[in-house]
Every structure is written in C-alpha cells, then in structure tokens.
N, C-alpha and C positions, 0 to 999 in steps of 0.2 A: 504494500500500500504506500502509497505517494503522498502528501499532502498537496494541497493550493500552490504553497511556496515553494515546491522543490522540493523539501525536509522527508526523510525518510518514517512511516510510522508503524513501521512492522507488521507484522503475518494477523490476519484479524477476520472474522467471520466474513459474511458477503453482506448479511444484515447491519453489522456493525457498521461498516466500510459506506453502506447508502444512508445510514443515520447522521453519520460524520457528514457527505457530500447533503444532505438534506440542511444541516444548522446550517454549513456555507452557504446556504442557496444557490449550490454549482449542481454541476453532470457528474454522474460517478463513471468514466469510459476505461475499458479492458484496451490496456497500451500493449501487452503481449500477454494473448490469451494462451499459447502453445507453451508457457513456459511453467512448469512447475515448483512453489503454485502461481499463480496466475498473478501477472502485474495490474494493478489497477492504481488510473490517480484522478484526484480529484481538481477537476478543469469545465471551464462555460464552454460546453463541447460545441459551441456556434462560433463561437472565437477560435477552437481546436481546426475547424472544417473548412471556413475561411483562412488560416493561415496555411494548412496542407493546399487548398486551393491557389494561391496565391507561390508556395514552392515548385510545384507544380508548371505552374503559367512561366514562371521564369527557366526552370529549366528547357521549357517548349521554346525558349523566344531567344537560347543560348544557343541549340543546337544548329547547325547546318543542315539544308535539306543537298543533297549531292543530285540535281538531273541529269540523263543522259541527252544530249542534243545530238542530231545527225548531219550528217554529211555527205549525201548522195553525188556519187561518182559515175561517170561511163568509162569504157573503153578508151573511145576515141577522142578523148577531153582533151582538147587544145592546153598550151604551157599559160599562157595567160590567162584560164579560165580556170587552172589547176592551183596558182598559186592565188587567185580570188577566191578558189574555196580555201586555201592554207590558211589567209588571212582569218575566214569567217573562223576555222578551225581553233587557230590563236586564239582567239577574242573569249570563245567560249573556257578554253582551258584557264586562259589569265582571271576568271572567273570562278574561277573552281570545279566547273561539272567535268561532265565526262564526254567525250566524244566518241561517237560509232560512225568509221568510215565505212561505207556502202557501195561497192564496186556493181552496178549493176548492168547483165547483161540481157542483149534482145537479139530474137530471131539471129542470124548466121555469126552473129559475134559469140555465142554459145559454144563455139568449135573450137576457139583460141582463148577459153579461159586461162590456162599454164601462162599463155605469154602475155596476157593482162598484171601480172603478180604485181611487176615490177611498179606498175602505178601506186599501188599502196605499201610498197616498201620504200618509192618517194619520199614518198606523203610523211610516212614514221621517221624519214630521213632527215627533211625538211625539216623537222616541229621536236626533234629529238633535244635540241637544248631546252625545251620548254613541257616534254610531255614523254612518257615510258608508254610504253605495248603493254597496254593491261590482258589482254588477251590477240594471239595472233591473227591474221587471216585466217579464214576458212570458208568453206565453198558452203553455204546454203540455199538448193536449190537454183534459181535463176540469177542469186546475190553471191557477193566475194563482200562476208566482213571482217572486220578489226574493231576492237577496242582500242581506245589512247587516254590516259589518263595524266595528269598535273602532276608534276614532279613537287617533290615536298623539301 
C-alpha cells in the first residue's frame, strides 16, 4: 500500500486500504496487480489517466514515422531524366524515409531484363554517399526492385 504522498504504509487488508482512500476522498487504483501481494496507492485516478494520457501523447509526437517513397524507372531512361529522378531520390533520403527504386519493364523490353541491372546499380552508385542498399534488386514479376535507405 502506497499512500497520497509517496510514503510507504505497508501490507493491509483491501477493506482497510479503500477506508484509508475513502477519509482522503481519493481512488484506491491496483499500480501492479500481478505482483504479490498486490501494489495499490492511493491517487485522484482522473488526475492518474490524464497524466498516462498526456505521457503517452508525447511519446507519439517524439517518435519518427519512417515512409517509403518511390521511384519509378524504365529501361530506356534517358541520363538526364535518370539523374532528375536521382535528384527527387536525394530529396526524399535527406528526409529521412526510405526509397524503393522500380525498374519497370513492358512488352519486348521483358527479354533484356539481365542487361537493365546496370541502371539500378547506377542509381545505388550515384546516391551511395548519401544512402546504403537496404535491400538488393530483385526481379518481381514485370518490376526490377531495390531498396535505399539514409545513411546514419
């Protein structure tokens, strides 16, 4: 048993314990009921639930959400259309999220997947002082992707 103030007041019935929280005109609330025997203290458990709400809220408003943003690629992507997606690429890393490059192929370009690689080993080329291979290429279906992720 807990008092008001912090102060410890030892092992004591359950009735006893809501007699106590009744003179105070507080809440009698189980702080750890798994424990044997059971911790209870006495607190305005409206004041207890608003400050768990409020620890809460701030831990929410500390954390990072991490997105992933894409980056759709062809084949035949021209150098100066490749390094205006490198650009948008940066932008997103400097950011912090994550990027998934998208190598995608259509109709007869399907036959020279192998010799597409080399676009997205660029691309990781390119952006390597600013971002690691979170995951390599790989062929999915009619796509060639990669993961990139912000160097720490």
């Amino acid at each position: 048993m807990i008092g008001e103030n912090g102060e410890q007041l030892g092992i004591m019935s359950a009735k006893e314990a809501y007699k106590l929280a009744k003179d105070a005109e507080l809440d009698l609330v189980k702080i750890a009921p798994t424990a044997k025997p059971p911790v209870c203290k006495i607190i305005d458990y409206g004041k207890y639930k608003y400050e768990m709400a409020r620890k809460e809220k701030d831990a929410r408003k500390k954390q990072k959400t991490i997105e992933v943003k894409e980056v759709r690629l062809s084949p035949n992507i021209d150098t100066n259309d490749l390094k205006t997606k490198m650009g948008a690429a940066r932008k997103f890393l400097e950011k912090g999220d994550k990027v998934k490059v998208t190598l995608r192929f259509r109709g007869r370009e399907m036959a020279h997947m192998s010799k597409s690689k080399y676009i997205l080993d660029d691309f990781a080329e390119e952006l390597s002082d600013i971002a690691t291979i979170d995951k390599p290429s790989k062929v999915e279906g009619r796509t060639m992707v990669m993961f990139l992720t912000a160097k720490r």
